[in-house]
C-alpha positions as CSV (number, residue, x, y, z in Angstrom):
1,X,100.7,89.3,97.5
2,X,98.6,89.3,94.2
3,X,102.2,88.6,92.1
4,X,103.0,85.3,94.4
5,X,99.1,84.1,94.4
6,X,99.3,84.4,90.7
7,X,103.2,82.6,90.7
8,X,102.4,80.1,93.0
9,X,98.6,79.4,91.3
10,X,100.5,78.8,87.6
11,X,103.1,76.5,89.8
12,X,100.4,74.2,90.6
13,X,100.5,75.6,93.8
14,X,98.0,76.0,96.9
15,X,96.7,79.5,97.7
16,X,95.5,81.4,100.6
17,X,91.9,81.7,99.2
18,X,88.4,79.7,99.2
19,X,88.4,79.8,96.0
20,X,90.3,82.0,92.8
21,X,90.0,82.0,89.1
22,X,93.3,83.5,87.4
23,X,93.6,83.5,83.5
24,X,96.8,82.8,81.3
25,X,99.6,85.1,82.4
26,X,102.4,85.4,80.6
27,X,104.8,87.7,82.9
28,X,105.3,89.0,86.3
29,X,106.4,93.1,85.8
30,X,106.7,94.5,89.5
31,X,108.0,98.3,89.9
32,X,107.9,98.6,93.3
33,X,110.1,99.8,95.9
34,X,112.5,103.1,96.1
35,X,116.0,102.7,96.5
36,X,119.1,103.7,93.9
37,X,121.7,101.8,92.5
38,X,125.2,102.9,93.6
39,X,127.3,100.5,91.7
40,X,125.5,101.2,88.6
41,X,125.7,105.4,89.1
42,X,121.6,105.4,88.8
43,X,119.4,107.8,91.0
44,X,116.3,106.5,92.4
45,X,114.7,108.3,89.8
46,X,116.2,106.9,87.4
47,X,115.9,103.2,88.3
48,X,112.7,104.0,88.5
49,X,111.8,105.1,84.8
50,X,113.9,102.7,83.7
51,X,112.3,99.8,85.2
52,X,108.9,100.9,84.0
53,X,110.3,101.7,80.6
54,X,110.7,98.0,80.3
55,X,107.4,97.6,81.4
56,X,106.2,100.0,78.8
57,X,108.1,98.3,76.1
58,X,107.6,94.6,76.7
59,X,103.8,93.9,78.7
60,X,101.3,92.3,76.8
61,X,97.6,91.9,77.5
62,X,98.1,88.5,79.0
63,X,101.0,90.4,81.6
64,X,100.5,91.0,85.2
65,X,101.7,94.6,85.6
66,X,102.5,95.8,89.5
67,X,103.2,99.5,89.6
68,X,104.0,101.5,92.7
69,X,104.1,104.5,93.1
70,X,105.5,106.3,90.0
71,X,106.9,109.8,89.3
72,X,107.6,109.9,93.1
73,X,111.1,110.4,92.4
74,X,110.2,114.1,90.6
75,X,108.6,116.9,91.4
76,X,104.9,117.0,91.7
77,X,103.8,117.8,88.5
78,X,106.0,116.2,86.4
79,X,105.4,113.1,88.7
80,X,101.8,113.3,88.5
81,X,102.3,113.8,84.2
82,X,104.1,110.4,84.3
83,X,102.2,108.9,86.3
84,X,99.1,109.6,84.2
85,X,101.0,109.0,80.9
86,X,102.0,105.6,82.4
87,X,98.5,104.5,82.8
88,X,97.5,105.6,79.5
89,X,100.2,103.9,77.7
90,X,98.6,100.3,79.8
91,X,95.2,101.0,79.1
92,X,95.6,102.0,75.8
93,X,98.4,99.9,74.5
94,X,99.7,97.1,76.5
95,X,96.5,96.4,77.9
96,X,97.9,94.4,80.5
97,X,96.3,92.8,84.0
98,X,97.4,96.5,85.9
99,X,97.5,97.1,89.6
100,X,98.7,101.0,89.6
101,X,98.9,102.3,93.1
102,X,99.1,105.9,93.6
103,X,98.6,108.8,96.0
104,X,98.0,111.2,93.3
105,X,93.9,112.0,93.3
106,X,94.2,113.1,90.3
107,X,95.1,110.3,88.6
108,X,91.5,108.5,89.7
109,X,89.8,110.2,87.7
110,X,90.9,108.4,84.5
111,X,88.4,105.8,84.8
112,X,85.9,108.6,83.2
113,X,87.9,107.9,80.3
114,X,88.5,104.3,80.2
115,X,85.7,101.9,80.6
116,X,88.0,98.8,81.8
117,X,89.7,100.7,84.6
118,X,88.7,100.7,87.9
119,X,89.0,102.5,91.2
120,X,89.7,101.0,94.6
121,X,90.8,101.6,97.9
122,X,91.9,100.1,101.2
123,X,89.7,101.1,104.1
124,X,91.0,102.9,107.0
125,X,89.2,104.1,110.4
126,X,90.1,107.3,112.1
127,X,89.9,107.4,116.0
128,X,90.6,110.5,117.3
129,X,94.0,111.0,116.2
130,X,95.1,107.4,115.5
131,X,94.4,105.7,112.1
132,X,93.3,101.7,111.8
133,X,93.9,99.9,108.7
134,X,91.0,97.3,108.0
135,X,93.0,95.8,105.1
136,X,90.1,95.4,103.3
137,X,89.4,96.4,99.5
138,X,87.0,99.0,98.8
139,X,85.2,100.1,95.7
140,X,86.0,103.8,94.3
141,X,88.9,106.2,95.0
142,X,89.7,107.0,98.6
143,X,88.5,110.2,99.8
144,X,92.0,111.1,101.6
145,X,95.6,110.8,102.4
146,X,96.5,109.4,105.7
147,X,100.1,110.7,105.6
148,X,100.3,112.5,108.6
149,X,98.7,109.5,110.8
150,X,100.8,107.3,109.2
151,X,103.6,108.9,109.8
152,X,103.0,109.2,114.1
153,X,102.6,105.6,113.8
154,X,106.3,105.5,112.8
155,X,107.2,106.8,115.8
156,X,107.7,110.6,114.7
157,X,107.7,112.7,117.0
158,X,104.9,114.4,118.0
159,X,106.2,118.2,117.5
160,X,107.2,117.2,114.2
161,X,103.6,115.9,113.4
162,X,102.2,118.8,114.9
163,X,104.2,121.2,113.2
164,X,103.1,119.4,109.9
165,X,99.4,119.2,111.0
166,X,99.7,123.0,110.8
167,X,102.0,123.6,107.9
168,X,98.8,121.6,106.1
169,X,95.9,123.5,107.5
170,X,97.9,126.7,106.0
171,X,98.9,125.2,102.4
172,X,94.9,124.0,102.5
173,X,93.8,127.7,103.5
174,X,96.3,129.6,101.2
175,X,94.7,127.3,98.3
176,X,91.4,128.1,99.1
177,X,91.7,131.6,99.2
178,X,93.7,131.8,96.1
179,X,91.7,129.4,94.3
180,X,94.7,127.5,93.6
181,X,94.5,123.9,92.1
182,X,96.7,121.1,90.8
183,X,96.4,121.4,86.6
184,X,93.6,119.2,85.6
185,X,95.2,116.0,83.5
186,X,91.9,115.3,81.7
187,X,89.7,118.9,80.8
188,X,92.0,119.7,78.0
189,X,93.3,117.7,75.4
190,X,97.3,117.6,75.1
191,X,98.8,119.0,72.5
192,X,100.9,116.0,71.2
193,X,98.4,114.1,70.7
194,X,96.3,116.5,68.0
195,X,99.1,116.4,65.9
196,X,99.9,113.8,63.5
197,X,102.3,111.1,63.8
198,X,104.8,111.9,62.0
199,X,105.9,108.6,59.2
200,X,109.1,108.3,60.2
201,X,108.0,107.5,64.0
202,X,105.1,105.3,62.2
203,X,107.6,103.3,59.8
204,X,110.5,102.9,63.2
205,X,107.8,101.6,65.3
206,X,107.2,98.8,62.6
207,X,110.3,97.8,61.5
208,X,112.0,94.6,62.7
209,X,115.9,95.2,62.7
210,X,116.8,92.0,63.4
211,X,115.1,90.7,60.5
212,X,117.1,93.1,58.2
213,X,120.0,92.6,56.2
214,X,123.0,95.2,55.9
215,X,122.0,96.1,52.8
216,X,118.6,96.3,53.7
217,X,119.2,98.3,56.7
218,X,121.8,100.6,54.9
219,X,118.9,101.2,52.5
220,X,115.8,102.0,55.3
221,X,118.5,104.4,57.0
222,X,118.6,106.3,53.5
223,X,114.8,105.7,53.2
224,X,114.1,107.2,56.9
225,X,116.4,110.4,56.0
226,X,114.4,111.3,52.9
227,X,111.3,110.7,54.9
228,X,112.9,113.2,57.4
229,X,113.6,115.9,55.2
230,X,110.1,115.8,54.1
């Protein structure tokens, strides 16, 4: 919904709002949805990192950035290591218009770190146990996952939920008692980024290939080995 407000405002368009102020955007960049790509010989996985690799390479701060989701494809920790290196790379680099939604509560907690980030959440009421969605925009990181309710809304059965309601309450005792927790993404600093860059990464990341001759590009390639070899 925000990516076709923000189209259709730029077309000249009306919108379904009183009222809406919406900057210069140069780009829609959407990763969203899960599904692989047969034809192509791609896992979901990979369309995934692929998609938001040309996110990574080509938003700018006046892009509108849509992520869903990422590093569900993986396990949990490497998901959760993407997903976190993802947002970094936006905030710190692109610096694009980012709506980054995730189920990883870890993750929230980068907004200690990043003045210009924000947390919020849609509201949900519990009755009993049924869940309502207000659809309605809250301020802060939400306080819990509603998977379970949301899933006997699908229409699973009931044993099956059961049977997961329990299969919870013991992962959530056997963590308890064993003092178990998910590694901690921001306590300690990672060990990439204390070292330094090395030059030949530095002089790549500046150099314009298309703007290169063959005999200038013979020449960086010789330039780039010595750098190499130290």
């Amino acid at each position: 919904q925000t990516a076709l407000i923000v189209l259709l405002a730029h077309c000249g368009c009306y919108i379904p709002a009183t009222s809406a102020k919406i900057g210069e955007i140069d780009r829609i960049m959407t990763r969203i949805g899960a599904s692989d790509d047969l034809a192509g010989g791609r896992s979901t996985f990979m369309v995934e990192m692929t998609e938001t690799a040309n996110i990574l390479h080509n938003a700018t701060e006046k892009s509108l950035v849509l992520l869903d989701e990422i590093g569900r494809g993986t396990s949990t920790f490497d998901g959760l290591s993407l997903a976190w290196a993802v947002a970094k790379q936006l905030l710190e680099k692109n610096r694009a218009y980012t709506l980054f939604a995730t189920h990883y509560f870890e993750l929230t907690r980068i907004v200690d770190d990043f003045k210009h980030a924000a947390n919020v959440h849609l509201d949900a009421v519990e009755h009993g146990n049924s869940i309502v969605f207000m659809h309605k925009v809250e301020e802060g990181a939400a306080n819990q996952s509603y998977g379970l309710q949301v899933a006997q809304l699908a229409g699973i059965p009931k044993s099956v939920v059961a049977a997961a309601k329990r299969k919870l309450m013991q992962l959530e005792n056997n963590q308890v008692a064993q003092n178990a927790s998910q590694p901690d993404m921001f306590s300690e600093s990672i060990e990439a980024e204390s070292l330094a860059e090395h030059p030949v990464i530095a002089s790549l990341e500046l150099l314009q290939p298309d703007d290169l001759t063959p005999k200038q590009a013979l020449e960086w390639i010789y330039k780039l080995k010595n750098m190499a070899n130290g």
